[in-house]
HTML snippet that shows the backbone in 3Dmol.js (N, CA, C, O; Angstrom):
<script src="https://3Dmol.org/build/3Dmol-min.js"></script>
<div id="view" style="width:600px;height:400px;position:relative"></div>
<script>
const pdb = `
ATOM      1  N   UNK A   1      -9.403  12.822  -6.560  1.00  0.00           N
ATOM      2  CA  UNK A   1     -10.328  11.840  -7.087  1.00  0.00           C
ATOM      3  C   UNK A   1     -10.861  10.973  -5.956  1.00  0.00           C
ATOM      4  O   UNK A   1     -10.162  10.723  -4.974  1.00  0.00           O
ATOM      5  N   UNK A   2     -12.096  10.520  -6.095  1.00  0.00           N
ATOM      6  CA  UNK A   2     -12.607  10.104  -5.148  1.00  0.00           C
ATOM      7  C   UNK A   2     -12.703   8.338  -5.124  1.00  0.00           C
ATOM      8  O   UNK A   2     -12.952   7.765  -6.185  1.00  0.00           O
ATOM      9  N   UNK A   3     -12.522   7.658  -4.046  1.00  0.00           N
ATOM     10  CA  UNK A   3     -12.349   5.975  -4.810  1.00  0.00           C
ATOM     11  C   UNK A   3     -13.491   5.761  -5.626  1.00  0.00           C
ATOM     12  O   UNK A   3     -14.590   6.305  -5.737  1.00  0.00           O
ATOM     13  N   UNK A   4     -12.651   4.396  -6.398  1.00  0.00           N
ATOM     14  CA  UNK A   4     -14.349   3.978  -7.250  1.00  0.00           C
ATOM     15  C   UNK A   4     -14.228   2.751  -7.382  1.00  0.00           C
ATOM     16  O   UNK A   4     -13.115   2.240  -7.261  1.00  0.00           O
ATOM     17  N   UNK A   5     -15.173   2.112  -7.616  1.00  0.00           N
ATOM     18  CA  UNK A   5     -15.165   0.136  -7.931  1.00  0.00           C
ATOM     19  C   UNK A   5     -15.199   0.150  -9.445  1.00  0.00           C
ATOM     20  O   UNK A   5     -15.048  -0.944  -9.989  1.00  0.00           O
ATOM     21  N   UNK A   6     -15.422   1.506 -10.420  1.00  0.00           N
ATOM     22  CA  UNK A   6     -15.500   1.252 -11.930  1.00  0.00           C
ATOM     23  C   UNK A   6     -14.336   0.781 -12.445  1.00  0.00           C
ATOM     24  O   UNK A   6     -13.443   1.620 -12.562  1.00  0.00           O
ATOM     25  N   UNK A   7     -14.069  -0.478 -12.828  1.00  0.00           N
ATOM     26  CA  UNK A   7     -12.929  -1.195 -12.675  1.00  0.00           C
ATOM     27  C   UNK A   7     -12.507  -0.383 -14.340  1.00  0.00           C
ATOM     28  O   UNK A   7     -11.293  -0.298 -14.527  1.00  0.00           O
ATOM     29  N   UNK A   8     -13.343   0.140 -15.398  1.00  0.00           N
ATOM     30  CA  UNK A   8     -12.840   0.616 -16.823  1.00  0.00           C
ATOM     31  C   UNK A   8     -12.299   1.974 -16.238  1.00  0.00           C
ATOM     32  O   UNK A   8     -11.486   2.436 -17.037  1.00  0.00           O
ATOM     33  N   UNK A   9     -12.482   2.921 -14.943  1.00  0.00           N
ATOM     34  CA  UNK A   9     -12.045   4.388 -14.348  1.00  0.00           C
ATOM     35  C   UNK A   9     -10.213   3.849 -14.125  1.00  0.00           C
ATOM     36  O   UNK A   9      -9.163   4.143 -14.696  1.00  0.00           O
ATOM     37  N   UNK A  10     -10.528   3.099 -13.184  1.00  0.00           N
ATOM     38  CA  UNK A  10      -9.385   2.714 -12.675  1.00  0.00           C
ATOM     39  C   UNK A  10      -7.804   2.097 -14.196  1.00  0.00           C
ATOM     40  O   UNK A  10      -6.674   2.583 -14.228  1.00  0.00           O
ATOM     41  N   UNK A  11      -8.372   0.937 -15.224  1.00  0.00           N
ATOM     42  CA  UNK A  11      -7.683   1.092 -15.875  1.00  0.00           C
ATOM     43  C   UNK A  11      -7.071   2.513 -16.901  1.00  0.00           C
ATOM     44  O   UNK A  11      -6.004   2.968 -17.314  1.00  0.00           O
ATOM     45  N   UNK A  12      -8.253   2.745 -16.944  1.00  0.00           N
ATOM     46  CA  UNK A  12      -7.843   4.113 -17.892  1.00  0.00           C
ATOM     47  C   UNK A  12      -6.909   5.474 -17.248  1.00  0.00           C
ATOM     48  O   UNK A  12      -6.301   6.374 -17.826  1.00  0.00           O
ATOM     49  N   UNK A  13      -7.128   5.132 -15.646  1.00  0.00           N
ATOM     50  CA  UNK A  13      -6.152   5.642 -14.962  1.00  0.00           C
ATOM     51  C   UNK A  13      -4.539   5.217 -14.847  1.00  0.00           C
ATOM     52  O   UNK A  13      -3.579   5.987 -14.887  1.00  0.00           O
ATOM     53  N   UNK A  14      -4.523   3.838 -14.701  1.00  0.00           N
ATOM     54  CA  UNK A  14      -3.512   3.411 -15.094  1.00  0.00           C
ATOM     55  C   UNK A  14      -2.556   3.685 -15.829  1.00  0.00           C
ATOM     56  O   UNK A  14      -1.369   3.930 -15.613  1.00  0.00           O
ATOM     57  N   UNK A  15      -3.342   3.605 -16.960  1.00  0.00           N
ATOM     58  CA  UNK A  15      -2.001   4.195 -18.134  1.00  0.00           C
ATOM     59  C   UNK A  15      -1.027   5.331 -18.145  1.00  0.00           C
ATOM     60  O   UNK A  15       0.018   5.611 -18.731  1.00  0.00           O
ATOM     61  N   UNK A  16      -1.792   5.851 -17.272  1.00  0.00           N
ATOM     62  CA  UNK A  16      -1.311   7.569 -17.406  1.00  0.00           C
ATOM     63  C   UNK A  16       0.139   7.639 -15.964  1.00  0.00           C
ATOM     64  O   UNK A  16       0.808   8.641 -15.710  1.00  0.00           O
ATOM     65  N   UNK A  17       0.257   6.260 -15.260  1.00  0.00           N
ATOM     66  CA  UNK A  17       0.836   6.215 -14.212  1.00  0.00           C
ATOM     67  C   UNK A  17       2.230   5.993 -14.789  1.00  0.00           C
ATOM     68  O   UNK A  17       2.540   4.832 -15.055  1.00  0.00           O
ATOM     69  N   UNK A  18       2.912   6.754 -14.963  1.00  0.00           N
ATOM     70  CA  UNK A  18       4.472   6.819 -14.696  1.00  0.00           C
ATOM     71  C   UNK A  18       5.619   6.229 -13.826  1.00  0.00           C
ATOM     72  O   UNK A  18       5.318   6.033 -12.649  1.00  0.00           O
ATOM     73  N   UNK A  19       6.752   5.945 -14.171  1.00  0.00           N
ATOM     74  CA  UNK A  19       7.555   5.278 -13.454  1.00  0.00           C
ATOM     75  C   UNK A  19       8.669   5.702 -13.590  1.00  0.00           C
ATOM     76  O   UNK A  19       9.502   5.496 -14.472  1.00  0.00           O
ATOM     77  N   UNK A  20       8.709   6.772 -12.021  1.00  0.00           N
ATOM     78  CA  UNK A  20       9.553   8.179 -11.997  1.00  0.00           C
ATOM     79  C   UNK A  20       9.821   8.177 -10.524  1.00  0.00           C
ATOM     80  O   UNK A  20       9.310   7.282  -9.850  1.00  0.00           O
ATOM     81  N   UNK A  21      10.504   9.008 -10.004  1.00  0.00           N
ATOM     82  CA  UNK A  21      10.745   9.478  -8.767  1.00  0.00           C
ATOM     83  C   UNK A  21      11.315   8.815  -7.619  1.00  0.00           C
ATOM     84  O   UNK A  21      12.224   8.064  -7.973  1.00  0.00           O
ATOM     85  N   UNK A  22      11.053   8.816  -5.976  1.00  0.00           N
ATOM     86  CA  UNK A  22      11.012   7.669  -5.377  1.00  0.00           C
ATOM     87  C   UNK A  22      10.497   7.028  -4.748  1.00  0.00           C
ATOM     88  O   UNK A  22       9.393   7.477  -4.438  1.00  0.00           O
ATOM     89  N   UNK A  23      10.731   6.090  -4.333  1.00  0.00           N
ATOM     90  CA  UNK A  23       9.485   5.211  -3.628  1.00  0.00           C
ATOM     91  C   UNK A  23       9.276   5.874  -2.159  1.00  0.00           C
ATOM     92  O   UNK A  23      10.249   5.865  -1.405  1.00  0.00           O
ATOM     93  N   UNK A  24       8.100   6.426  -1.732  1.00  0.00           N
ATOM     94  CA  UNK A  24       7.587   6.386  -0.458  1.00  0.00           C
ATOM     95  C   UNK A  24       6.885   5.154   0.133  1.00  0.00           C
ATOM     96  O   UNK A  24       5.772   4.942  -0.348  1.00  0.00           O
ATOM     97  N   UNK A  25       7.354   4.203   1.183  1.00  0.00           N
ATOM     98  CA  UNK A  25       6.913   3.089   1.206  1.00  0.00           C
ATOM     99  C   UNK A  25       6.066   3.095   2.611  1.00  0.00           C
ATOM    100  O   UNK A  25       5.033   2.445   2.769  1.00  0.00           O
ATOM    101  N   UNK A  26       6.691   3.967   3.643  1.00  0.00           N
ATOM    102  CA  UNK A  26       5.671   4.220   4.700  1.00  0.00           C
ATOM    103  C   UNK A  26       4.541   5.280   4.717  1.00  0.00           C
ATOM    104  O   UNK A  26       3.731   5.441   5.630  1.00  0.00           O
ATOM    105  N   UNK A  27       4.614   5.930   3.632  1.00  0.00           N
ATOM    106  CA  UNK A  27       3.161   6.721   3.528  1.00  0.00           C
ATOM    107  C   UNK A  27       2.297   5.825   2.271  1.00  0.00           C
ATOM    108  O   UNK A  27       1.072   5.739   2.185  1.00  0.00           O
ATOM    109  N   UNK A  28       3.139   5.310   1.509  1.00  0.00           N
ATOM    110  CA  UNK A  28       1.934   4.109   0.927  1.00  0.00           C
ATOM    111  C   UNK A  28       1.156   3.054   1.917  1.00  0.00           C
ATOM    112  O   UNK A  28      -0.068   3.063   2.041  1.00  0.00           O
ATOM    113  N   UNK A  29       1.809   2.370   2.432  1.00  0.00           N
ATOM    114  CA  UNK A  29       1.389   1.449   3.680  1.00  0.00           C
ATOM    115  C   UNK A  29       0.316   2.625   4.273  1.00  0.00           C
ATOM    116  O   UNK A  29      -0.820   2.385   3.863  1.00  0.00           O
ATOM    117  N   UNK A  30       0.354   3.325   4.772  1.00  0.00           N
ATOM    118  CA  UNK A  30      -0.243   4.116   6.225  1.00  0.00           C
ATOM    119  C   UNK A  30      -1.363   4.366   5.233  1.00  0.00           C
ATOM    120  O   UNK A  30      -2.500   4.395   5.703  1.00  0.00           O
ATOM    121  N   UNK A  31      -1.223   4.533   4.047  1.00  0.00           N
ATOM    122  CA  UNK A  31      -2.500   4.814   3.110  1.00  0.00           C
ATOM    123  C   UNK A  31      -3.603   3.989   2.860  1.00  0.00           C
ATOM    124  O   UNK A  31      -4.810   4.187   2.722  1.00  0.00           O
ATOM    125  N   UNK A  32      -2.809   2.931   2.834  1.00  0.00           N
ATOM    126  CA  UNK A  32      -3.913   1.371   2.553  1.00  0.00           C
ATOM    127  C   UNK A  32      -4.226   1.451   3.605  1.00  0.00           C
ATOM    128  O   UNK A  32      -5.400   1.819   3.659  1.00  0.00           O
ATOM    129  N   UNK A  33      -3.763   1.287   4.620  1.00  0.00           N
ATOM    130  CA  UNK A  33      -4.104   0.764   6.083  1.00  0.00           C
ATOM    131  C   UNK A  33      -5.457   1.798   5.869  1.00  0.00           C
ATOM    132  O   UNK A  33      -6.602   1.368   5.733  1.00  0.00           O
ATOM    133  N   UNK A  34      -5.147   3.009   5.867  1.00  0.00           N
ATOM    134  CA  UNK A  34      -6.435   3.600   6.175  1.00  0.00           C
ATOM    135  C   UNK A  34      -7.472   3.452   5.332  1.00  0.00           C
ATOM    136  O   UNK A  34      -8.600   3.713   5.750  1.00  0.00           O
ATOM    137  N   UNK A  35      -7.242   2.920   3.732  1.00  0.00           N
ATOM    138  CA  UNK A  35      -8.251   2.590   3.197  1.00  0.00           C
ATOM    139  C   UNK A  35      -8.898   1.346   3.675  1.00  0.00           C
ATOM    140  O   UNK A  35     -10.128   1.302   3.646  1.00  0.00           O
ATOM    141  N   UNK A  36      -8.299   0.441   4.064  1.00  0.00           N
ATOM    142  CA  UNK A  36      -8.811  -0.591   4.599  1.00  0.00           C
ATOM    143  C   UNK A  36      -9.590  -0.308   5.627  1.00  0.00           C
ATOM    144  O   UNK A  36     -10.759  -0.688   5.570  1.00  0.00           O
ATOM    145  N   UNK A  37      -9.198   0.296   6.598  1.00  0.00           N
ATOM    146  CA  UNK A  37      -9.890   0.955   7.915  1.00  0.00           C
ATOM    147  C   UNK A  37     -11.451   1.295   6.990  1.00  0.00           C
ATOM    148  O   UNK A  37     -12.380   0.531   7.252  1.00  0.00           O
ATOM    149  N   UNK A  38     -11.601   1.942   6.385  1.00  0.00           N
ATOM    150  CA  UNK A  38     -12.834   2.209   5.911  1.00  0.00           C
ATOM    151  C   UNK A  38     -13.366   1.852   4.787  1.00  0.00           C
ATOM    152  O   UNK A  38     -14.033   2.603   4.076  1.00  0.00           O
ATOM    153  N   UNK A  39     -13.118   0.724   4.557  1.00  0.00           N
ATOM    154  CA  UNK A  39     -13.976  -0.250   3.631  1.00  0.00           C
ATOM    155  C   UNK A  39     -15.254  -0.810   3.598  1.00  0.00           C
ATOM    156  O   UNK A  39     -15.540  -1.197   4.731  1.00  0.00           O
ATOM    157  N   UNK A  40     -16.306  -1.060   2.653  1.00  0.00           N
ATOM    158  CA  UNK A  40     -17.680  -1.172   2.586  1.00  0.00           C
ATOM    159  C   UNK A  40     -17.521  -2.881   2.816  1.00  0.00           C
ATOM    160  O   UNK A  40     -18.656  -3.331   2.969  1.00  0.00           O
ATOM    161  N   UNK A  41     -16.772  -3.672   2.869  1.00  0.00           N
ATOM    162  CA  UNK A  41     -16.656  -4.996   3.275  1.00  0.00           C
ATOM    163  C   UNK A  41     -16.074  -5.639   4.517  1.00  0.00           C
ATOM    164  O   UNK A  41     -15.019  -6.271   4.455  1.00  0.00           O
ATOM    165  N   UNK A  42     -16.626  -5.514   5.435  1.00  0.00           N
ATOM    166  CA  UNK A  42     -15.699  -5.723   6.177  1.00  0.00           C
ATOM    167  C   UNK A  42     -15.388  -7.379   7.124  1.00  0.00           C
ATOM    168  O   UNK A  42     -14.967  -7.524   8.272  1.00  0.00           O
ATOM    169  N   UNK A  43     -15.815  -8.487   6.043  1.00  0.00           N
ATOM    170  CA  UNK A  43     -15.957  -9.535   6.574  1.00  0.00           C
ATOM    171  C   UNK A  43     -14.732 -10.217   6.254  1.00  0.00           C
ATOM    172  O   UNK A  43     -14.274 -10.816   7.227  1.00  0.00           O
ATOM    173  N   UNK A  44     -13.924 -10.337   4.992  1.00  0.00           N
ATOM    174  CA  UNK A  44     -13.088 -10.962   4.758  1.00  0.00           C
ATOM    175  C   UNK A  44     -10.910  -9.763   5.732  1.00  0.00           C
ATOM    176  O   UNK A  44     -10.647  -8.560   5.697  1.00  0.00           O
ATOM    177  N   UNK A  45     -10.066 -10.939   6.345  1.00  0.00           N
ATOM    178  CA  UNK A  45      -8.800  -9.998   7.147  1.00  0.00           C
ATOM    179  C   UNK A  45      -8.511  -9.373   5.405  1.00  0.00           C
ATOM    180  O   UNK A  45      -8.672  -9.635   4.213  1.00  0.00           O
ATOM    181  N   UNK A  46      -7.840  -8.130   6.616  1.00  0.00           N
ATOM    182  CA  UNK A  46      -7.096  -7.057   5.764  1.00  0.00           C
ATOM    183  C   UNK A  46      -5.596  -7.353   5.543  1.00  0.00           C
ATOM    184  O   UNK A  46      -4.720  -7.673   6.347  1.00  0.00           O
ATOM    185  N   UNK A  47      -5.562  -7.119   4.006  1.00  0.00           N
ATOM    186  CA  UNK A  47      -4.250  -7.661   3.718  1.00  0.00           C
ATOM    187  C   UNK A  47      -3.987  -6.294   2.552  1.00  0.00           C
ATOM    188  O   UNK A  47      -4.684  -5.622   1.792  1.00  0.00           O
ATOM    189  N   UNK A  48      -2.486  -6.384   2.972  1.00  0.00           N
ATOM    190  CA  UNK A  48      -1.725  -5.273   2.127  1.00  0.00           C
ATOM    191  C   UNK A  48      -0.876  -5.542   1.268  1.00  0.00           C
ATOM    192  O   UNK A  48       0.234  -5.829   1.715  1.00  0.00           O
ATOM    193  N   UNK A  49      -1.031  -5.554  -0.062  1.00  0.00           N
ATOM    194  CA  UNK A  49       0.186  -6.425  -0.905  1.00  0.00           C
ATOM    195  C   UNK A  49       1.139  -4.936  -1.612  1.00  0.00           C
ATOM    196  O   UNK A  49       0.512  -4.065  -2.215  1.00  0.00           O
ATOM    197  N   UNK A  50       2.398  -4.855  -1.459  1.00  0.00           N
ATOM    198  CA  UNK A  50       2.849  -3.504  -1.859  1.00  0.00           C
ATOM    199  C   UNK A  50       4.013  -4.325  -3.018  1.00  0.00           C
ATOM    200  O   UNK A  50       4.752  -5.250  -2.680  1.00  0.00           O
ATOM    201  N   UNK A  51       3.955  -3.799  -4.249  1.00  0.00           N
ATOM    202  CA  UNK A  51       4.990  -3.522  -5.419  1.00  0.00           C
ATOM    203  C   UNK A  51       5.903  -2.688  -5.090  1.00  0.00           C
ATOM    204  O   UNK A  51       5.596  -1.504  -4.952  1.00  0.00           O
ATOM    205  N   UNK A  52       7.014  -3.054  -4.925  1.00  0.00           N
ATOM    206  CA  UNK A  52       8.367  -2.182  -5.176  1.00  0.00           C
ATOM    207  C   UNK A  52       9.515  -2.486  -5.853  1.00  0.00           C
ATOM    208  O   UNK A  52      10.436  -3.272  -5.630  1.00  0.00           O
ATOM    209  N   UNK A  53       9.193  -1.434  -7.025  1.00  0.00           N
ATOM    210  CA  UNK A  53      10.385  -1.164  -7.943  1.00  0.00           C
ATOM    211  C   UNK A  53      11.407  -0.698  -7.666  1.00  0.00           C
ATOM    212  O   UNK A  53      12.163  -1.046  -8.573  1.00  0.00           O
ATOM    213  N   UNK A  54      12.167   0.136  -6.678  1.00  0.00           N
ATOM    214  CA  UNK A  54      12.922   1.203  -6.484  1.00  0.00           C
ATOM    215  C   UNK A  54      13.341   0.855  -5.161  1.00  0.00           C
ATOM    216  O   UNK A  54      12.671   0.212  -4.353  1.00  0.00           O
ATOM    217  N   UNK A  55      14.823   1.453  -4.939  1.00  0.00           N
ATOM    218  CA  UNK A  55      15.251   1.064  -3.240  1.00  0.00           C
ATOM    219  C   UNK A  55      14.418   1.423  -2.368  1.00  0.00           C
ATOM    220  O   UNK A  55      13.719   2.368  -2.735  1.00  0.00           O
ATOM    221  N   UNK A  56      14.164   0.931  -1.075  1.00  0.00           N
ATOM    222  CA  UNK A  56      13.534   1.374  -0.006  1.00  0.00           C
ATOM    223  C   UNK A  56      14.507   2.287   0.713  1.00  0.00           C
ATOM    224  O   UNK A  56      15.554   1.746   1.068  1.00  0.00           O
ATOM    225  N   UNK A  57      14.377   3.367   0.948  1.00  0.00           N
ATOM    226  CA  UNK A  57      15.301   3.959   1.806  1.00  0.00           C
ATOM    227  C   UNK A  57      14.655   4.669   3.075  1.00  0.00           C
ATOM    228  O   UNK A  57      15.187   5.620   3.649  1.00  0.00           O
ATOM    229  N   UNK A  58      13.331   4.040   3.478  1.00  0.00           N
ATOM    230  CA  UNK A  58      13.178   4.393   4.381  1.00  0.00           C
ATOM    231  C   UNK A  58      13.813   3.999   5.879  1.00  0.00           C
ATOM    232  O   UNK A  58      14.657   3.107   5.972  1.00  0.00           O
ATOM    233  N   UNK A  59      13.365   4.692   6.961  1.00  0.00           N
ATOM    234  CA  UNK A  59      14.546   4.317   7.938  1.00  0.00           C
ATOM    235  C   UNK A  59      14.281   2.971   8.884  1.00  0.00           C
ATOM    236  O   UNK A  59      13.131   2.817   9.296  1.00  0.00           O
ATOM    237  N   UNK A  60      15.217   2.066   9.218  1.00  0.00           N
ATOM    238  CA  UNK A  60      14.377   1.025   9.558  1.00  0.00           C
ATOM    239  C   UNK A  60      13.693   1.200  11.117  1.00  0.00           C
ATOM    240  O   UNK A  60      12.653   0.630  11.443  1.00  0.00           O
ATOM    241  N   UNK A  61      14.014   1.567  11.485  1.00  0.00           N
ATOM    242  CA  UNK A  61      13.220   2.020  13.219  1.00  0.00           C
ATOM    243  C   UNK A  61      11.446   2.723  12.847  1.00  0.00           C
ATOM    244  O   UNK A  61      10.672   2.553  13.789  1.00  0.00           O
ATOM    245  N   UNK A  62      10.866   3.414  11.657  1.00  0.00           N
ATOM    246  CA  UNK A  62       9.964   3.591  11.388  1.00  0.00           C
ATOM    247  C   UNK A  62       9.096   2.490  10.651  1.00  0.00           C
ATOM    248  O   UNK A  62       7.915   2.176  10.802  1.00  0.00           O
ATOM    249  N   UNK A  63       9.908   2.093   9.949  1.00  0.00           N
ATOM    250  CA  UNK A  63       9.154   0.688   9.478  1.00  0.00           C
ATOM    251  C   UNK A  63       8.800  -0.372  10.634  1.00  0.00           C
ATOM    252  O   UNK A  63       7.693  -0.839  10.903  1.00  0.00           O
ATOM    253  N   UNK A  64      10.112  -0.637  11.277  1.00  0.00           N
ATOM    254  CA  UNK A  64       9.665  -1.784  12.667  1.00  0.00           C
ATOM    255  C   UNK A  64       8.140  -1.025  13.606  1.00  0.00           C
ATOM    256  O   UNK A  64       7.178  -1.715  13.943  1.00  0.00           O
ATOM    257  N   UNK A  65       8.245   0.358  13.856  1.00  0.00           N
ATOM    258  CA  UNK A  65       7.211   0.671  14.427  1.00  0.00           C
ATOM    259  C   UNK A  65       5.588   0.296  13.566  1.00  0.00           C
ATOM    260  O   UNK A  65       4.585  -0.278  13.991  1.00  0.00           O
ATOM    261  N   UNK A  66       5.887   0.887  12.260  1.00  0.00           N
ATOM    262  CA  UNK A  66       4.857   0.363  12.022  1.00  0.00           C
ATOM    263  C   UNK A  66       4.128  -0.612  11.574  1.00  0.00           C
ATOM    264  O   UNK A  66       2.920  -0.608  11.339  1.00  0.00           O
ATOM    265  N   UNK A  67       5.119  -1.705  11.425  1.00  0.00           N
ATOM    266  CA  UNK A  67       4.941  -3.114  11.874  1.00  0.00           C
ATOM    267  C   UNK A  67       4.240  -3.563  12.913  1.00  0.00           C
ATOM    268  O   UNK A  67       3.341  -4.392  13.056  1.00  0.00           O
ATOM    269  N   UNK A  68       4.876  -2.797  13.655  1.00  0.00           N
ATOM    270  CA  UNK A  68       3.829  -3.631  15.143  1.00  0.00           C
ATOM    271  C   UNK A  68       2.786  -2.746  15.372  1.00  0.00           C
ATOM    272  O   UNK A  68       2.061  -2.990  16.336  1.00  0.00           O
ATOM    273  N   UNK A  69       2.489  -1.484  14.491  1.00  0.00           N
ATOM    274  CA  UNK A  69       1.012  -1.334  14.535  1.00  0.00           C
ATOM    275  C   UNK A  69       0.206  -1.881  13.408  1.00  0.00           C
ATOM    276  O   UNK A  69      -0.978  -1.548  13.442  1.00  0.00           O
ATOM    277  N   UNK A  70       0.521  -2.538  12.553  1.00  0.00           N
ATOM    278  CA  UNK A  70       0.120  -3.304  11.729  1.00  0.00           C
ATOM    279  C   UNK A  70      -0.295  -4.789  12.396  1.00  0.00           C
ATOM    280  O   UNK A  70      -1.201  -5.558  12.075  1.00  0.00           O
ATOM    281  N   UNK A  71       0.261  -4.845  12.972  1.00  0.00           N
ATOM    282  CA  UNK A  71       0.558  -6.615  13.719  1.00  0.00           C
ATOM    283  C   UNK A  71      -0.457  -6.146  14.797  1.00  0.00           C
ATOM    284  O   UNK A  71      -1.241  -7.068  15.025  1.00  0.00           O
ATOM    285  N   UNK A  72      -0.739  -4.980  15.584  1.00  0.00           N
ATOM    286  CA  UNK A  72      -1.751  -4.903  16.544  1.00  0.00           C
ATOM    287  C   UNK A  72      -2.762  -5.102  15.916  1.00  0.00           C
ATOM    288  O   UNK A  72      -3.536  -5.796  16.576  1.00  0.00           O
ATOM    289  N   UNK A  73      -3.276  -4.739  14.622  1.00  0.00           N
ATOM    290  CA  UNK A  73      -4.661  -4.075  14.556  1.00  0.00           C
ATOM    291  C   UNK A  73      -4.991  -5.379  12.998  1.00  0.00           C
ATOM    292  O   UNK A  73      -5.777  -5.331  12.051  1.00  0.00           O
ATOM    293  N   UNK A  74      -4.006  -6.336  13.399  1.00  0.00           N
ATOM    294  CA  UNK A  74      -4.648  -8.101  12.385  1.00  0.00           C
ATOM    295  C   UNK A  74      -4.138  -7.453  10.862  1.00  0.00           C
ATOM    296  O   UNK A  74      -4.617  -7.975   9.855  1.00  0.00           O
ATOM    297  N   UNK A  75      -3.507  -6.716  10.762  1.00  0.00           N
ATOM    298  CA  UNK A  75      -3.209  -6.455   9.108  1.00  0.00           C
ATOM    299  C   UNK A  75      -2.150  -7.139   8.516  1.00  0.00           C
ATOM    300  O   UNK A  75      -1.048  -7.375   9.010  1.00  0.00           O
ATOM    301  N   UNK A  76      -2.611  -7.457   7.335  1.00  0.00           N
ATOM    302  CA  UNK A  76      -1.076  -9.018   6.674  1.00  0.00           C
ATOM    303  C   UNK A  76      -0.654  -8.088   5.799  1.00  0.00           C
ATOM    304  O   UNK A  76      -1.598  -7.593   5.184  1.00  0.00           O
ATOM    305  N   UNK A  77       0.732  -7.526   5.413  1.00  0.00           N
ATOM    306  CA  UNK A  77       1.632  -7.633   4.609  1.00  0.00           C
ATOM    307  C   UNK A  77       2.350  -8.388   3.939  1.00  0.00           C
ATOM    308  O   UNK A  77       3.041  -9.300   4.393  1.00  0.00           O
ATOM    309  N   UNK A  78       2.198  -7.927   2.307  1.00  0.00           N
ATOM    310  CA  UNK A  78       2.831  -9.086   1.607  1.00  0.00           C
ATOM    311  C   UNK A  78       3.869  -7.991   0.271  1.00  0.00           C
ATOM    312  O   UNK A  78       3.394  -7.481  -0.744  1.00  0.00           O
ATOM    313  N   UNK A  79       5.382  -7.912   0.764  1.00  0.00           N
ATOM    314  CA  UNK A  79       5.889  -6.919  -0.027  1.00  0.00           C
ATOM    315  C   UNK A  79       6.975  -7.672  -1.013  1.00  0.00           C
ATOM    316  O   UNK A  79       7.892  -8.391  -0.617  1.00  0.00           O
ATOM    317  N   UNK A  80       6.643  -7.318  -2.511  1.00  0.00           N
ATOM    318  CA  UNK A  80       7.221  -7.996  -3.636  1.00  0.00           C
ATOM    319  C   UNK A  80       7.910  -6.670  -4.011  1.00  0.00           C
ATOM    320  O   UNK A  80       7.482  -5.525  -3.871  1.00  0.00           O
ATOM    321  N   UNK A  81       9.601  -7.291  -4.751  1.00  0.00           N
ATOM    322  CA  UNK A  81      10.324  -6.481  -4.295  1.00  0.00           C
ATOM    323  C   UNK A  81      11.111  -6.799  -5.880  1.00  0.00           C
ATOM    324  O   UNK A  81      11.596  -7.924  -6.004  1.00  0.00           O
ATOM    325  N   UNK A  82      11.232  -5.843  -7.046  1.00  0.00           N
ATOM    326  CA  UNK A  82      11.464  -5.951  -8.391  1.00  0.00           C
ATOM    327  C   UNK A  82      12.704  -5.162  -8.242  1.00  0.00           C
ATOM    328  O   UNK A  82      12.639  -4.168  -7.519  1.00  0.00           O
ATOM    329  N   UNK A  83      13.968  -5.490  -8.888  1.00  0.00           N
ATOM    330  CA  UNK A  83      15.004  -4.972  -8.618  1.00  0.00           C
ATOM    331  C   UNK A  83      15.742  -5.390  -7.764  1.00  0.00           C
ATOM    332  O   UNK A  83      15.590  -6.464  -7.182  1.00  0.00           O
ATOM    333  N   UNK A  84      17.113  -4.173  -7.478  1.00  0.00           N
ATOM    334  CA  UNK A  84      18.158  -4.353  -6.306  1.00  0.00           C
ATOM    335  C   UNK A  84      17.674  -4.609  -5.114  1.00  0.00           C
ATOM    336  O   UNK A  84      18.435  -4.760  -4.158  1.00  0.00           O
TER     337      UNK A  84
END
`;
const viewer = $3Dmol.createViewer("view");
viewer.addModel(pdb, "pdb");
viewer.setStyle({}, {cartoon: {color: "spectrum"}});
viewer.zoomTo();
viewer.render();
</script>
């Protein structure tokens, strides 16, 4: 699917989103980042707000890295964290 601003596409997509499996938290991040990278607005900083339901078990030496390519290139993270 291709992005869209039809904000009635996007809810009706929603619903159908499940809450299953596990959390991938550094290929979500690396995802925004790149959507952000190519955004039709580009006046207001890029900020990344990530939901997580589920443990993080990613490893921490990959996260610190990509932290500081986040921190190079002005991007704000803001991670809310539901659960253990």
């Amino acid at each position: 699917a291709a992005p869209t601003r039809n904000l009635g596409s996007i809810m009706t997509e929603l619903k159908s989103v499940g809450m299953r499996g596990k959390c991938d938290l550094l290929a979500g991040i690396k995802t925004a980042q790149l959507a952000l990278k190519n955004r039709q607005n580009k006046n207001q900083h890029p900020r990344i707000i990530v939901f997580v339901g589920s443990p993080i078990e990613t490893d921490m030496k990959k996260l610190t890295k990509l932290g500081a390519q986040l921190k190079k290139n002005s991007y704000a993270v803001d991670v809310i964290n539901f659960g253990k």
